[in-house]
N, C-alpha and C positions, 0 to 999 in steps of 0.2 A: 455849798450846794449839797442839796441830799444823796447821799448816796443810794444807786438802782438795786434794788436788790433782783436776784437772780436765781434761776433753781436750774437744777444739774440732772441730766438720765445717766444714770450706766447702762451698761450692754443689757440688764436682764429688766430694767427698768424700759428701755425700749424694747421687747419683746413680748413686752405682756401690755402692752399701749391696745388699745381699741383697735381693730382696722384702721378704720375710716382717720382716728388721731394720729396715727401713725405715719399713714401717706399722706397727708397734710404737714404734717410737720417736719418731716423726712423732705417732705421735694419744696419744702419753701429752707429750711433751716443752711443751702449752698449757698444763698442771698440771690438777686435777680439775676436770671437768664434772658438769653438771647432766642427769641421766639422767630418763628418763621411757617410758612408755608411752605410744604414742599407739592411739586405738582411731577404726577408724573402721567404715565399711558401704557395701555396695555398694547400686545401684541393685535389685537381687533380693536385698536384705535380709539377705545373707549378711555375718555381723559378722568383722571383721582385728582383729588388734591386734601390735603392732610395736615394738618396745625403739629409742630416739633418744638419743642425746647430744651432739645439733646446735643446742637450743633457744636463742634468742636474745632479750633482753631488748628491745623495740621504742621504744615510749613508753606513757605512764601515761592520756595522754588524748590520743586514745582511747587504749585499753587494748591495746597489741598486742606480740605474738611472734611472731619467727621460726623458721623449721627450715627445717635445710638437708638436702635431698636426694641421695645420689649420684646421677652420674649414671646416668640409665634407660635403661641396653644392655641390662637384665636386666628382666621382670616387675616394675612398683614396685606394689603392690598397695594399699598408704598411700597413694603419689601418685595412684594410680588414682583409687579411691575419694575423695580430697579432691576433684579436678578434677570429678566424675562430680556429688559430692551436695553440694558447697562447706560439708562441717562434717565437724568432727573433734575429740577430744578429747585430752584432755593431762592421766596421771597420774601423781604423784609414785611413788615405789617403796620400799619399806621390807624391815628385812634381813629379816623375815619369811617374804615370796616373792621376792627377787631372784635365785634360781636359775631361779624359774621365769618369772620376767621376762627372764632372759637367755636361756633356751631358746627365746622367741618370734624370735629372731634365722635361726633355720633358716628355710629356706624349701619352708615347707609350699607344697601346690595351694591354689590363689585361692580354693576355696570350702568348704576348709575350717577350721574356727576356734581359732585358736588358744587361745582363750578356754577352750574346751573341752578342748584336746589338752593344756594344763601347769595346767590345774586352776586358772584362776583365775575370779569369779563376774563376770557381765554387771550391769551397773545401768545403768539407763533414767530420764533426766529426764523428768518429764512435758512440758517444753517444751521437749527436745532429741531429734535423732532418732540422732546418732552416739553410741554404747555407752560408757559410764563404766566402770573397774575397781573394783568394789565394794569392795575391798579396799584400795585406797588413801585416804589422808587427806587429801590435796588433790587435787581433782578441778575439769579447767578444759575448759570448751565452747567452741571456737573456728569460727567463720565463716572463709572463705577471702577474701584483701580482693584481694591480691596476687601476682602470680607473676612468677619473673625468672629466667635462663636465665645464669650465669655464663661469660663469653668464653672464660676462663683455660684451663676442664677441664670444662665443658656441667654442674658442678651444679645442682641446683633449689632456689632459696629460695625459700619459702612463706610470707606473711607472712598472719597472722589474726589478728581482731578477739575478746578474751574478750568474750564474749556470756553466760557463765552462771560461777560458779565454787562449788565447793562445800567449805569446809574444817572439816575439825574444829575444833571451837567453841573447846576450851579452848585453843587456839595462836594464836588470834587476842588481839595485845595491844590495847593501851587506845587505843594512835594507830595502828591498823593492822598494823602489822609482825606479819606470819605467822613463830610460833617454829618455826625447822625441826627442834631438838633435841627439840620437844616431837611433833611429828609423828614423828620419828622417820625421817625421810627420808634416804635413804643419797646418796653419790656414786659417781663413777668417776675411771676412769686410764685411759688407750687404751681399749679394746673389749672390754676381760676383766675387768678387775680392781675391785674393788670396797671402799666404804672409808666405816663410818660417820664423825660428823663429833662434833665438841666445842665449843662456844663456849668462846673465849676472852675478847671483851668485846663490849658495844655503847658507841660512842664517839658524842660531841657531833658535832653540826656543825662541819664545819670551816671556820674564819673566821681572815682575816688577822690576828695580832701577839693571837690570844685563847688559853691553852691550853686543852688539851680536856678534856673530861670523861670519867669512866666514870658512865655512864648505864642498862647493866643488864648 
């Protein structure tokens, strides 16, 4: 088999990259992210909603994620909003509407809704106040617990408590694990590009001197 060949940046090799080559290849180069909607609302009721591929796994108890924000030289209308009513939501995306979840990335005026502007529908917990995407399969309510200001380049991590989660039934397995094949839940690449997924296996625990299992 032929060998791939392969070429290498250093530090001053990516410093003098293009812009534009730069943040393309900078936010595709971590391999696929986990994409979402976040929906949130201001204090005058006026509903956002916002395309993220910053979500961070937290811990399990409690229950928490992170997202990370660029930093706010510009209107953050997501950050606004979470700081403002400390809740905010977090929906999976499927290829269904992922054009129109990527269209939420323009930046509309603050009070008006995206929701309404790329056609996707509002859904309301009865004991949450920030907007769910109806049209998603897994839907998660997140409390604001945490905020923290990165030295490096003034990012914003957000770190939130799930307080509500709603997922379609039949992808929840027998010991928990939500099937993402079966929701249908897409990924990304850098900031454009999009890519549904396949299972390949689910493997045992991993344990010293044990081999593993396939398990589903």
């Amino acid at each position: 088999m032929m060998e791939l060949k392969h070429t290498t940046f250093r530090k001053e090799d990516l410093q003098n990259l293009d812009t534009a080559y730069r943040r393309n290849f900078i936010n595709s180069l971590s391999g696929y992210k986990s994409i979402n909607l976040i929906g949130t609302i201001d204090t005058e009721g006026n509903p956002n909603l916002a395309i993220y591929n910053t979500i961070i796994h937290v811990s399990s108890n409690p229950p928490m994620l992170a997202m990370l924000v660029r930093t706010p030289v510009k209107p953050r209308h997501t950050l606004t909003n979470i700081r403002e009513t400390g809740v905010y939501t977090l929906n999976h995306i499927k290829q269904e509407f992922f054009n129109k979840a990527h269209q939420t990335a323009a930046r509309y005026h603050g009070k008006k809704s995206e929701f309404e502007i790329v056609g996707l529908k509002q859904w309301y917990s009865e004991h949450f106040k920030a907007p769910f995407v109806h049209e998603s399969p897994v839907k998660i309510g997140l409390e604001l617990r945490e905020e923290y200001t990165l030295k490096s380049n003034g990012a914003i991590l957000i770190i939130g408590e799930i307080v509500e989660a709603t997922v379609q039934q039949n992808a929840i397995l027998s010991d928990g694990l939500v099937d993402l094949g079966v929701t249908g839940t897409i990924t990304a690449s850098g900031l454009d590009t999009y890519y549904t997924t396949r299972k390949i296996a689910r493997l045992s625990f991993a344990k010293p001197d044990e081999d593993l299992d396939v398990i589903g």
